[in-house]
C-alpha positions as CSV (number, residue, x, y, z in Angstrom):
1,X,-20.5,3.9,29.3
2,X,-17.1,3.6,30.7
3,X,-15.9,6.9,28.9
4,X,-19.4,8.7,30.4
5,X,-17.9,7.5,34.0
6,X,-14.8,8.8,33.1
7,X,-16.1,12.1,32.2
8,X,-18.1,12.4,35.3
9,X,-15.4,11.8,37.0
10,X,-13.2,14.1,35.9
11,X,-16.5,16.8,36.1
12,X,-16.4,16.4,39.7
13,X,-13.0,16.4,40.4
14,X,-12.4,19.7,38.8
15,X,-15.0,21.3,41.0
16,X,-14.8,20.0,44.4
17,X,-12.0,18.7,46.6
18,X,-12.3,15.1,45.9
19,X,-9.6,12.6,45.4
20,X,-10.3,10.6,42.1
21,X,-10.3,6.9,44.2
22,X,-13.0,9.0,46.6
23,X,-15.2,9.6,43.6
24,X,-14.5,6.0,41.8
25,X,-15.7,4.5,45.0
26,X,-18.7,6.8,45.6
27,X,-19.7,5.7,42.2
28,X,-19.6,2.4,42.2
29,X,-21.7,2.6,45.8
30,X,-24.0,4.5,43.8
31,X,-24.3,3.6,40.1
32,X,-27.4,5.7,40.1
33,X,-25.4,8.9,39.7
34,X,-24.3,8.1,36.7
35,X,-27.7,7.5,35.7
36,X,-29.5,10.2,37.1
37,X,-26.8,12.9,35.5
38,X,-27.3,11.5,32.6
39,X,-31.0,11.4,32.5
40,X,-30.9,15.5,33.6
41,X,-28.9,16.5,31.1
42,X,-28.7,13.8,28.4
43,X,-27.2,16.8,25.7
44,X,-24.6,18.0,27.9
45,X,-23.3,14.5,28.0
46,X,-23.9,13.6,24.5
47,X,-21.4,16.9,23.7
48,X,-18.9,16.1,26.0
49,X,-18.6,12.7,24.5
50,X,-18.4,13.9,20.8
51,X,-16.0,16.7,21.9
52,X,-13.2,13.9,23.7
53,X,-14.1,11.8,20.4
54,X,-13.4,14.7,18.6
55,X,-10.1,15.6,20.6
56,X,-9.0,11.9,20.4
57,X,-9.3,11.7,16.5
58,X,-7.6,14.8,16.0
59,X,-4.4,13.7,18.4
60,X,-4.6,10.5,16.3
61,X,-4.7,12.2,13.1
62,X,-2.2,14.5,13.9
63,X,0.2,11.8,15.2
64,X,-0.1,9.8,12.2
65,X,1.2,12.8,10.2
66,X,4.3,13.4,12.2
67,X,5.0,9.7,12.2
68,X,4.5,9.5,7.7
69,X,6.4,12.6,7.9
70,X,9.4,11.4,10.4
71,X,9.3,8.4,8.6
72,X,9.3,10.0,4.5
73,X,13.1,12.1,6.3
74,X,14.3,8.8,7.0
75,X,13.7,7.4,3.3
76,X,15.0,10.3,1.4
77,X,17.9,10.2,4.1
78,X,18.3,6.3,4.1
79,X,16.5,4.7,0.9
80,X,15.3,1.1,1.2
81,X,17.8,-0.9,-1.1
82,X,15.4,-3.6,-3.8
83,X,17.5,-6.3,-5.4
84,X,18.0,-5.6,-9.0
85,X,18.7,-8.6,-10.7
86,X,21.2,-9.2,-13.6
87,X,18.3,-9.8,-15.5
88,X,15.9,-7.9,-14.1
89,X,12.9,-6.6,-16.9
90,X,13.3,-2.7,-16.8
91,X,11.0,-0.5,-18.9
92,X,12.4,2.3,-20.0
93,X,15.8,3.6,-20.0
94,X,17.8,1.1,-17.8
95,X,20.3,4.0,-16.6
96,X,17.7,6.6,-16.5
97,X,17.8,8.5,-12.6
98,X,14.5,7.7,-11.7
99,X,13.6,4.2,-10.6
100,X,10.1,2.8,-10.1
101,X,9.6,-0.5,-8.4
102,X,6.0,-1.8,-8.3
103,X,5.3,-4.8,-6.0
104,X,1.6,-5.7,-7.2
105,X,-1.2,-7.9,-7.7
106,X,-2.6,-8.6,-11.4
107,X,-5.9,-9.1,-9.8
108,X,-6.0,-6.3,-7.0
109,X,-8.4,-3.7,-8.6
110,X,-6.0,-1.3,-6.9
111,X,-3.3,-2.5,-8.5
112,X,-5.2,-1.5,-11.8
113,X,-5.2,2.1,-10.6
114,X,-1.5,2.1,-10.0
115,X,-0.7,0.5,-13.5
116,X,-2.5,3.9,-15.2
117,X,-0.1,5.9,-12.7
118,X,2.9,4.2,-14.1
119,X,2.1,4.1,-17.6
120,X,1.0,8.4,-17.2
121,X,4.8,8.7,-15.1
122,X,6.4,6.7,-18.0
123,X,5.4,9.3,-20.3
124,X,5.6,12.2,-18.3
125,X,9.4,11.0,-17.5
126,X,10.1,9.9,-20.8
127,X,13.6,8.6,-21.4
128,X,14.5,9.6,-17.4
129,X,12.7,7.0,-16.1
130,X,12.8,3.4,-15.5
131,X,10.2,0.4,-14.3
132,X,10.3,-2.9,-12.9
133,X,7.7,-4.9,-11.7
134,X,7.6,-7.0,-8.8
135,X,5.6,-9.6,-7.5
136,X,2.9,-9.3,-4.4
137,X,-0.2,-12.0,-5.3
138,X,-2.3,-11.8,-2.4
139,X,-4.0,-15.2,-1.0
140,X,-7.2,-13.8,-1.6
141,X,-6.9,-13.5,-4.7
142,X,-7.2,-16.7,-6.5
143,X,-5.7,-15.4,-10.2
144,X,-2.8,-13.3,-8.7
145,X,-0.5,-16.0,-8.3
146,X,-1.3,-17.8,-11.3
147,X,-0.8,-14.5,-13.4
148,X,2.1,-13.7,-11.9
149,X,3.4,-17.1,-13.1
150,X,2.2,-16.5,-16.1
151,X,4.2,-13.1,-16.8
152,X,7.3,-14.9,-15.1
153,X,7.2,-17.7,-17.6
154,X,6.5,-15.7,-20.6
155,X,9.2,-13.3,-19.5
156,X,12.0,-16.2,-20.0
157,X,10.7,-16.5,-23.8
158,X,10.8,-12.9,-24.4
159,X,10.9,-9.6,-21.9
160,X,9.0,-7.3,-24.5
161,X,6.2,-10.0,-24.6
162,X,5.9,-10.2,-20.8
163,X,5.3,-6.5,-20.8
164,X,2.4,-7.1,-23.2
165,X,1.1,-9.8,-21.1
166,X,1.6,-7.1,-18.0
167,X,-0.7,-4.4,-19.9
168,X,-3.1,-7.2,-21.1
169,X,-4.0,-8.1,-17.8
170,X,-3.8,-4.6,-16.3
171,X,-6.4,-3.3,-19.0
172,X,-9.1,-6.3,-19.0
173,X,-8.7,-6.9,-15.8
174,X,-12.1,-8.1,-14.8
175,X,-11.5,-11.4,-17.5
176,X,-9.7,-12.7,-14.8
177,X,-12.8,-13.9,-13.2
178,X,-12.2,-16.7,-16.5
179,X,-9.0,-18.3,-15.0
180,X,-6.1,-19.9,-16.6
181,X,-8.4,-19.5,-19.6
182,X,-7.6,-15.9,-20.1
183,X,-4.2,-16.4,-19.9
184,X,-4.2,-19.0,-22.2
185,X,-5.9,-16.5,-24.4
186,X,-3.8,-13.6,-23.7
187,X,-0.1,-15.9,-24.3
188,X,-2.3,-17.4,-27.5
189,X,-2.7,-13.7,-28.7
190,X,1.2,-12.8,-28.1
191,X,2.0,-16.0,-30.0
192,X,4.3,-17.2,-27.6
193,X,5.6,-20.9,-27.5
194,X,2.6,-22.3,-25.8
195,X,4.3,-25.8,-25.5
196,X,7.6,-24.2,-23.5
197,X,5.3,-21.9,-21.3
198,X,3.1,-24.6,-20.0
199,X,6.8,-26.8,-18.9
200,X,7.8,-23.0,-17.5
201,X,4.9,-21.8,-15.6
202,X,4.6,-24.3,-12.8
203,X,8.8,-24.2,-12.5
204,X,10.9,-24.1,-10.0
205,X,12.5,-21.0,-11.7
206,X,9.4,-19.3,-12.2
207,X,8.3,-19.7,-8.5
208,X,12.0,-19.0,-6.6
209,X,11.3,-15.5,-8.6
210,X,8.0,-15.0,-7.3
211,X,8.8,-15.8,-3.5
212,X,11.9,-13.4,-3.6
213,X,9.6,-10.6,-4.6
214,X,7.0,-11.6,-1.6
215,X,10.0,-12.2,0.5
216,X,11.1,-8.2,-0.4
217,X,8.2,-7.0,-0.2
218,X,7.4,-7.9,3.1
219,X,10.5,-6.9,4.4
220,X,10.1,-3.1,3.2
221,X,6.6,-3.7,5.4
222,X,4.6,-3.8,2.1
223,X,1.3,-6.1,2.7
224,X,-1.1,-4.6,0.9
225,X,-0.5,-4.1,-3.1
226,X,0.2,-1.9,-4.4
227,X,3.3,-0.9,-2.8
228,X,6.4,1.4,-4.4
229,X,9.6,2.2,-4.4
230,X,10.2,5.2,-5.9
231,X,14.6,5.6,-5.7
232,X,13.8,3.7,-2.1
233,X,11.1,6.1,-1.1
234,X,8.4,3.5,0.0
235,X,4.9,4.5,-1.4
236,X,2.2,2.5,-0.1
237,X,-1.3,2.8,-1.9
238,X,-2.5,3.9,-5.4
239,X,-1.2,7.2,-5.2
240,X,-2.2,9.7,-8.3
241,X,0.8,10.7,-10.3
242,X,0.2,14.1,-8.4
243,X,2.1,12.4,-5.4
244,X,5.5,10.5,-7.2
245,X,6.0,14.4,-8.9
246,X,6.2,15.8,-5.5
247,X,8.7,13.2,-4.6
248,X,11.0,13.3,-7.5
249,X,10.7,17.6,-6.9
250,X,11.8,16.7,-3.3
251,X,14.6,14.6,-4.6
252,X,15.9,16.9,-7.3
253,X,15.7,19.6,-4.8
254,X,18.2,17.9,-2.4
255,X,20.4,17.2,-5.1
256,X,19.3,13.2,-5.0
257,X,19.1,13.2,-8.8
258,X,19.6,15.6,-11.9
259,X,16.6,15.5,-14.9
């Protein structure tokens, strides 16, 4: 109703010499205009609405896209800067050009989306491309954070086995729904030292790892998974692979890297 008054408003002041307090106040006197007018010409108003919804949406819309796109120049200008650790568990090439940071969730079904991205991107880049994966486990999501402790623990028995454990997850995701069971099962079917991973899981190590990744994440404004950083360029959302090609083009065109 109050955008109707407004609009009424505005109606009259375009065609008569009215100040808008004048018209406010002759409105509020007599609430009946509004009424009435409305009742007369119910379609009119209806249209008018829709059209300053319309307006507003579009304004909004194309806002949006000149902020994304202000703030994509700045990235490509000024890349976000993720901690790689001495021991930090690359796939792929570990001086390749391209780096892909993932900060995820083993249980977002998102996140699922964006592991079938990497893996097509892995191939696609072959040899010129390399993979870490960070951790986001969101609180809604009761099996993220123990998965993610999990991989962490697993990881510190063997790297190559985490990465099975990684893609284990990714691809039966919904047996999540079956707890610490499943990954029992999964770390049963990788052989690892069961005995060493239930000490490491619940560790102090394991969980400093897991809080700097959150810690990162958040700071790069990432609060929904999954988030990337593609050479610094933040990419928030499961993107298709369609998207990260049009980055690396953009990079290689300004001379960021050489394939």
């Amino acid at each position: 109703m109050k955008t109707t008054v407004l609009l009424v408003v505005a109606l009259l002041a375009a065609t008569a010499c009215t100040s808008k307090e004048d018209l406010k106040k002759l409105i509020k006197e007599n609430p009946e205009i509004i009424t009435e007018a409305i009742e007369a010409h119910p379609e009119k108003f209806i249209d008018a609405l829709n059209n300053a919804v319309k307006a507003a949406q579009e304004g909004q819309g194309k806002k949006r896209e000149e902020d994304e796109k202000k703030a994509l120049e700045e990235s490509f200008n000024k890349p976000l800067e993720a901690e790689i650790r001495s021991d930090e568990n690359f796939r792929g090439d570990k001086s390749a050009p391209i780096t892909l940071i993932e900060y995820s969730d083993f249980e977002c079904p998102f996140c699922s989306r964006g592991f079938n991205t990497v893996m097509e991107l892995m191939s696609k880049y072959k040899g010129k491309i390399r993979f870490a994966y960070k951790h986001l486990p969101l609180s809604f999501h009761p099996q993220a954070m123990p998965a993610s402790q999990y991989y962490e623990a697993i990881r510190l028995q063997s790297p190559e086995k985490a990465w099975e454990f990684h893609d284990e997850i990714y691809k039966n995701q919904r047996k999540l729904q079956n707890g610490e069971a499943f990954l029992k099962e999964v770390a049963k079917k990788l052989k690892v030292d069961m005995a060493k991973l239930a000490k490491d899981v619940k560790s102090e190590e394991v969980q400093k790892r897991i809080d700097a990744d959150m810690a990162e994440a958040a700071k790069f404004g990432f609060q929904g998974t999954p988030g990337f950083l593609l050479n610094g360029i933040p990419v928030k959302g499961a993107y298709p692979t369609t998207h990260f090609d049009g980055l690396i083009e953009e990079l290689k065109k300004r001379g960021k890297i050489t394939l």
